[in-house]
N, C-alpha and C positions, 0 to 999 in steps of 0.2 A: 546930279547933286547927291551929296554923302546922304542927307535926310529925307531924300524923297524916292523911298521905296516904293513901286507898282504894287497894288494888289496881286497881281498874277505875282510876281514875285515872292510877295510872303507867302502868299499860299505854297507856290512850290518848293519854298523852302520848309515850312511846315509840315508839309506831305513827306517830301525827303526824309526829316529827321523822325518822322513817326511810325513813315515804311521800318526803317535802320531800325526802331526801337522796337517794332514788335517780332520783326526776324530774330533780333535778339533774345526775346522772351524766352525760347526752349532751352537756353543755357543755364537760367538761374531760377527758372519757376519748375516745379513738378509736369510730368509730363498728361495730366489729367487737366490740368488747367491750359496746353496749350494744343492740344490736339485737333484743334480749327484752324493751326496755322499751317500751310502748306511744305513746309523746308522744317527739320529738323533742326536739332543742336549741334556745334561742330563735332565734326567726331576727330577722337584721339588717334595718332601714329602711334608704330610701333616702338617708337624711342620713348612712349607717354603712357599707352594702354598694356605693352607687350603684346604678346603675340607671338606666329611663329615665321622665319625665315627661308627660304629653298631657293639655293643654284642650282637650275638646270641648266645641260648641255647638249645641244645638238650631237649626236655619235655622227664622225664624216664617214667613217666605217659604211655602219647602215645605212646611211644618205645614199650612198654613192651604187647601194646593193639594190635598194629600192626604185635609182633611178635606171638602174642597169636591167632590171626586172619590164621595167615597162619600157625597155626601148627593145627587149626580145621583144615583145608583143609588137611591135610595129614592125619590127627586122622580118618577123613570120609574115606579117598582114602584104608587107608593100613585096618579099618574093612568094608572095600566091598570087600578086597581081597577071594578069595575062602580058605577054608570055611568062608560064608558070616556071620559076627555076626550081625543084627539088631538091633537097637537102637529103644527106642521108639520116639515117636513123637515129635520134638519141645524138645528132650533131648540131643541135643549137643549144648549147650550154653556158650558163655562168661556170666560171674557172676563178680561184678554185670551187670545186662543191663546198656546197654547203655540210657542215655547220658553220666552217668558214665564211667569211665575208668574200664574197667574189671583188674581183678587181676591173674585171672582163668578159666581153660576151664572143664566144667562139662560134662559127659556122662553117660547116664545110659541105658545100653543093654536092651533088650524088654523083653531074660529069664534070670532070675538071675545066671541060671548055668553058662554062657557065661561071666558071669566078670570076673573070674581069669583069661580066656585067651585074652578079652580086654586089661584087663591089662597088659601083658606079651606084646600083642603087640604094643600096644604105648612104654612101657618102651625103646623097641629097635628102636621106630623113633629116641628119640634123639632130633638133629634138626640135618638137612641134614648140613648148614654150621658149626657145633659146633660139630658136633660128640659125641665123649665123651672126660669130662675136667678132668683133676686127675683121671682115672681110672672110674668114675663112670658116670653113666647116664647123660645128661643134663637136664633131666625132674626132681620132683617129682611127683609121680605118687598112688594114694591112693586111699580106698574106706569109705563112709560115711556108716552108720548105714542103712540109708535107699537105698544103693547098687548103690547109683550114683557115678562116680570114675571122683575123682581131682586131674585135670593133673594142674601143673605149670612149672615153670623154677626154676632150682638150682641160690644161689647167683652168682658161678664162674659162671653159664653159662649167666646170666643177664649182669653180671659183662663185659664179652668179648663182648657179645651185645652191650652194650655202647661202649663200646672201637672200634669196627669196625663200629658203627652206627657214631660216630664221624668222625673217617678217612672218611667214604663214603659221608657226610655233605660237609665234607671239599670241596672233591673233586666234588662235585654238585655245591655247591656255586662258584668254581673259575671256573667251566663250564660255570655257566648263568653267572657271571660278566664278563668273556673275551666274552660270545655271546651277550649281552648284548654293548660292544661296550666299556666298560669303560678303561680307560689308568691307566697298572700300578697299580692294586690293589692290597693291601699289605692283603694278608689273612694270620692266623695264630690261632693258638693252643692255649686255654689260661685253664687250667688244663684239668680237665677228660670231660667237656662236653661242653664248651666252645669255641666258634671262634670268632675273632674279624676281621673286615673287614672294611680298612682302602681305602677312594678314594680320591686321590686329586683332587683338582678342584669343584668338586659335590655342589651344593646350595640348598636350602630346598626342594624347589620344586623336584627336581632331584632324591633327599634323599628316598620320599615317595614311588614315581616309582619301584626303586632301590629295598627297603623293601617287598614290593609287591612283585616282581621277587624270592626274594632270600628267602624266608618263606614261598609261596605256594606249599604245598607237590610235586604237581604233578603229582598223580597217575591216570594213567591214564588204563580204560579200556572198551575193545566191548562185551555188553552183548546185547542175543536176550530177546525182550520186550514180555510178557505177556501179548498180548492184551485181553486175557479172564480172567484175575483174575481184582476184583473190588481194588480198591486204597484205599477205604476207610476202608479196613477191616484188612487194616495193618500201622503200627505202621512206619513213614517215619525214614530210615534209620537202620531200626532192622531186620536181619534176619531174617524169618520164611519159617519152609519149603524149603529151596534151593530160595525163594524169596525175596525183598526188592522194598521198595515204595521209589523212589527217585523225586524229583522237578526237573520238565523237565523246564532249561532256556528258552528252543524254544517255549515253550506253558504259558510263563505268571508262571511260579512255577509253574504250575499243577501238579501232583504227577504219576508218572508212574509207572507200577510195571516191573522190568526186576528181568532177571535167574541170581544168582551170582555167577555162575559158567561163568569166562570170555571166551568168543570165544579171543583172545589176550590181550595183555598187554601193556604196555610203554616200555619193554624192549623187545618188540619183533619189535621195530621201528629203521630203520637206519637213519631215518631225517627227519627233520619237518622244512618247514618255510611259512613265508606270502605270498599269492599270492594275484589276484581276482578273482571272480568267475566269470559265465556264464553274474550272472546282475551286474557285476562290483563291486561288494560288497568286501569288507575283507575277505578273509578264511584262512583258514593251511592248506598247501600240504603235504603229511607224505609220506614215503617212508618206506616198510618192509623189514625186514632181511629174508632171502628163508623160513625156515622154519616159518617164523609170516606167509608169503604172501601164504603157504601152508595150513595151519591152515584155515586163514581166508575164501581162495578159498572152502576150504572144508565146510565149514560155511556156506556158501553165497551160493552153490551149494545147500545145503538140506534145504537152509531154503526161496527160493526164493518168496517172495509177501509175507514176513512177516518184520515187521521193527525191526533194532537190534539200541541198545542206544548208545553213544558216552559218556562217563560218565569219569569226571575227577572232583577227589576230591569229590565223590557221591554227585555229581550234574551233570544232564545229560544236555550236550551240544546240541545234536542234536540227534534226532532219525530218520533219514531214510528209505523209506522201502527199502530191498532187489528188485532192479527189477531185475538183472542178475547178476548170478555167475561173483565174482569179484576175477580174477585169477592172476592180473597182479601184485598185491603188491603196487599199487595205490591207494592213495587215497585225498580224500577234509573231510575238517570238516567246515561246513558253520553253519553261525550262524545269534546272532546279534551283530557283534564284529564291534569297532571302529577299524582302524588301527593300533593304538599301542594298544588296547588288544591284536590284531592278533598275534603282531611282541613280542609282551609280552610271551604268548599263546606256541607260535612257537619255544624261547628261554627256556622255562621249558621245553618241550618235550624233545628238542635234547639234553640237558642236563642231563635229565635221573630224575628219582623222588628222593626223601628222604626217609628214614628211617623211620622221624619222624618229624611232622613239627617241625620249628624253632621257639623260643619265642626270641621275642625280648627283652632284658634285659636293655638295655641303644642306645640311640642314639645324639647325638650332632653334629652340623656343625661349623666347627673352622673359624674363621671373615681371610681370605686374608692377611688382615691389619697386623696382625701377622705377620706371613711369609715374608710380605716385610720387616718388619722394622728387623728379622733376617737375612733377606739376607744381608740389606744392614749394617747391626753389623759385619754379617759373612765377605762380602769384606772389608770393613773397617778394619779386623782386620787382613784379609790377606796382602791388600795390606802394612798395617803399619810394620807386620812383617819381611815381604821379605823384606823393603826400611831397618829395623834396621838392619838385618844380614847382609845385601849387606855392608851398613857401619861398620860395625864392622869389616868383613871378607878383606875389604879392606886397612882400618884402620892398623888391626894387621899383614896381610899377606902381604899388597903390590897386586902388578902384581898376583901371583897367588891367593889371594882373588879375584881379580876380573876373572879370570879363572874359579873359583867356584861360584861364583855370576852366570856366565852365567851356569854351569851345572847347577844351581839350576832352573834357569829359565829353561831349557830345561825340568828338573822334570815334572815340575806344568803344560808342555804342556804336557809332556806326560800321565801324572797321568789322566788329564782331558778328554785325544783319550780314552783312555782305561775307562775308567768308561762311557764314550759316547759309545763307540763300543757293549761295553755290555749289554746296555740297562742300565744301573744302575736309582738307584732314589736317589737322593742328599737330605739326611738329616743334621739337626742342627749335631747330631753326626757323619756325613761324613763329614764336614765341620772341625771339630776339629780336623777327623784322618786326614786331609790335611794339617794342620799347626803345625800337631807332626812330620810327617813326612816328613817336610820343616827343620825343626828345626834338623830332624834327620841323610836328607841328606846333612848340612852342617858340622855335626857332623864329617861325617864320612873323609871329605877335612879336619877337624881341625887336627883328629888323624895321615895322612897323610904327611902334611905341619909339625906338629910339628917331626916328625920322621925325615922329611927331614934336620929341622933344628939342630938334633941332629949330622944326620950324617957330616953335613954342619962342625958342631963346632969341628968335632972327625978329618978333613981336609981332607975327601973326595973329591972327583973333584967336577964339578956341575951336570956332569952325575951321575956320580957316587951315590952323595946322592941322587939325584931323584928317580934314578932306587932303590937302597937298602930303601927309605922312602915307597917306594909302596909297594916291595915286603913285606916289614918286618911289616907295620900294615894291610896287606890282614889276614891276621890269625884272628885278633882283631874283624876288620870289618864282616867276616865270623861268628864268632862263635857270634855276638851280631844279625848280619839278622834272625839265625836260630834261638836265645831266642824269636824274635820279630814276625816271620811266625810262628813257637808254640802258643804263647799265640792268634794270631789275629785267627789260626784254631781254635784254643780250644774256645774262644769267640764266634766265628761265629756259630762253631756246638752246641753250647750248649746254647746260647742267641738268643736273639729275637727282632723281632724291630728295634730299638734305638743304643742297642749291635753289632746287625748284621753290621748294618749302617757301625758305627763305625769300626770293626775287617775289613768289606771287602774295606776300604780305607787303611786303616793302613798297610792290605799286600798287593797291590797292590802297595803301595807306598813304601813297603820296596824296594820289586823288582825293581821299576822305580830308584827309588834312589841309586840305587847296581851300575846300570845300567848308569846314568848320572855321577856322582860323583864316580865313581872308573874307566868306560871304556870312558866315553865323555872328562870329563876333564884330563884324561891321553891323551887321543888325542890331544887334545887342546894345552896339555903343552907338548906333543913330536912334535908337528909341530912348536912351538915357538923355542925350543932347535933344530931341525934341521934348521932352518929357520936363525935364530938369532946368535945362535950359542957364548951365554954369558960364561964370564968368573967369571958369579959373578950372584947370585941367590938374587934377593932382598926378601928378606924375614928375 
């Protein structure tokens, strides 16, 4: 029955709208006055607060050089296996050298007998994450006239390389922007190699930083240094021999030679951040995963009073000597780092490396100015809407207009708890879903009122048609929520941005509006008819 509300009932409707109204509070009171409350105020998009914008690009280039790099390493590993095939000298090469991008890994066995079963055994490497795609290899795998055999990658298997080099992009970049400190970063997908990374607030200076952070590969690794081969008789940056000439930062560039065979990696690190050192200077504290800090222990054990490099991004950071077996999975990277290198430094690490670095394809910072003069469109055209329907609703319905006037205000607090709760970020397109769905939770009092006034005219009581106006457009109202939560999921899972924005107002406010204007102002007008107890429904 319309008038007889549960206790439990009112209370959870009361709780409801109280939760709604003090999530709401960080938006219009100072924030001293609401600092007890858990969730903050919504925070503004970049089409409202400004901010700055950056397309990054996967390079397939480097993708493809990087994955070409670690599939030598396994071409070496799996012909050391017993029976040993030897290579000759200086003949496992990326082609072309570098500074170029290689295409291809060349090998040539030292007796030509031994190439069909070099071959046989790279064919079954594969790559350990790609396996095999369609049935067939991920390599091609072939031999040249003069019996040097060219391994590459299949299109499918390059193909899937971009595709997880992306996912894992993604997931780097929104590591170093949340370590990084930034509020609210909109990162996203933008076709096959593509991310755009959206911050509000950010100003040019900020922007550069920012760039920096999210583009430096990252790769981080400890090789022991060579101190008896000469620097000059190798090419900086180019393999040769299991060795490489790298520009040591700590010596002015000098060129060092270290083993590229890493004693650990970046991904054998559980944490990195800024500390000081002994002389107060800047450094990284890193911390190992068991198996890195075992690795390393065993390193540091056979190779003590000899220096091992610190090399990120083959440029070596520091090269220290070994004084004693370091078993602890401790460690310092000191340098000559300013403080925000450090904190820079420290946020790539814990974040994990890339794929491939990132090019930067476009950048721009949107002027503030913007964003105010949309906000202030955006309430202007809120507030103009709510004051036209309130008159309207009042105008045509009387008394219960203004019953639905207040559900509708009860809405617009709660729509705004619940998008605070969430964390949400309020775009131009959130902004719109908030005033369809104002529009829509009056809709649904019109379909109501008019049902009532139907039963009104057929000479039902006054209960009577109240009760039979609710039950009889709840069917109406139900099957239009359900067209309206379809389309705002189907938007939201399939759009982006702007879309998103928009679809996750739009169902949230169906809901809120289900919620105010079918169970608030049925409250509202069963405690008026208990209360008042009319003989005559003005409407």
């Amino acid at each position: 029955m319309l008038l007889k509300f549960p206790a439990w009932k009112v209370a959870l409707l009361l709780v409801t709208l109280l939760i709604g109204a003090v999530l709401s509070l960080p938006n219009v009171l100072p924030a001293q006055y609401t600092g007890w409350i858990p969730t903050g105020s919504l925070r503004l998009g970049l089409d409202l607060k400004g901010g700055a914008s950056i397309l990054l690009e996967v390079d397939p280039d480097e993708l493809r050089a990087n994955q070409l790099k670690l599939l030598s390493t396994s071409v070496r590993d799996e012909l050391r296996k017993q029976p040993l095939i030897p290579v000759l000298p200086q003949s496992r090469k990326l082609d072309p050298a570098p500074p170029a991008m290689p295409t291809r890994l060349l090998v040539k066995p030292s007796n030509p007998a031994d190439n069909q079963a070099a071959m046989d055994r790279i064919k079954k490497i594969g790559d350990p994450a790609l396996g095999t795609i369609g049935g067939t290899n991920s390599l091609n795998v072939s031999q040249r006239a003069d019996g040097t055999i060219e391994v590459t990658y299949t299109d499918d298997a390059f193909r899937k390389q971009q595709i997880d080099a992306l996912a894992n992009s993604m997931e780097a970049v929104r590591r170093r922007a949340d370590n990084s400190g930034l509020v609210e970063p909109n990162i996203q997908k933008l076709g096959d190699n593509r991310i755009l990374v959206e911050v509000p607030g950010l100003n040019a200076s900020e922007l550069t930083t920012l760039i920096d952070t999210l583009t430096q590969a990252g790769v981080l690794t400890f090789n022991l240094v060579d101190v008896a081969a000469n620097p000059t008789s190798y090419e900086p940056g180019v393999e040769r021999n299991g060795r490489m000439a790298l520009p040591d930062d700590s010596l002015d560039g000098q060129l060092q030679v270290i083993l590229t065979d890493a004693i650990i990696t970046g991904a054998d690190l559980s944490g990195a951040s800024q500390i000081r050192d002994e002389r107060n200077l800047p450094a990284i504290s890193f911390q190992l995963h068991p198996p890195g800090a075992r690795k390393f222990g065993k390193a540091t054990s056979e190779n003590v009073n000899r220096p091992f490099a610190i090399v990120l991004d083959n440029r070596i950071v520091s090269a220290p000597n070994i004084i004693s077996p370091i078993m602890t999975g401790n460690g310092q990277i000191t340098g000559s780092f300013t403080p925000e290198e450090a904190e820079q430094m420290a946020v790539i690490l814990r974040s994990g490396a890339l794929p491939a670095k990132l090019k930067v394809v476009d950048r721009r910072v949107v002027d503030p100015s913007l964003g105010a003069d949309s906000i202030r469109a955006g309430v202007s055209a809120s507030i103009v809407g709510v004051i036209l329907v309130a008159i309207f609703m009042i105008v045509a319905y009387g008394l219960l207009g203004v019953f639905a006037v207040v559900a509708l205000l009860c809405n617009i607090v709660m729509m705004i708890g619940v998008l605070s709760g969430m964390g949400a970020t309020l775009t131009l397109p959130g902004i719109a879903g908030i005033l369809l769905t104002m529009g829509m939770a009056v809709d649904y009092n019109v379909l109501i009122f008019e049902r009532i006034r139907e039963e009104k005219r057929a000479g039902r009581s006054t209960v009577s048609s109240v009760e039979a106006g609710y039950d009889h457009a709840m069917t109406t109202i139900i099957d239009a929520n359900v067209t309206h939560l379809i389309a705002a999921l189907i938007m939201f899972n399939l759009g982006s941005g702007p879309v998103r924005g928009f679809a996750l107002t739009l169902a949230i406010g169906v809901l809120t509006s289900i919620f105010t204007a079918v169970i608030v102002a049925r409250w509202i007008m069963a405690n008026w008819l208990r209360i008042f107890r009319p003989k005559y429904i003005p409407i």
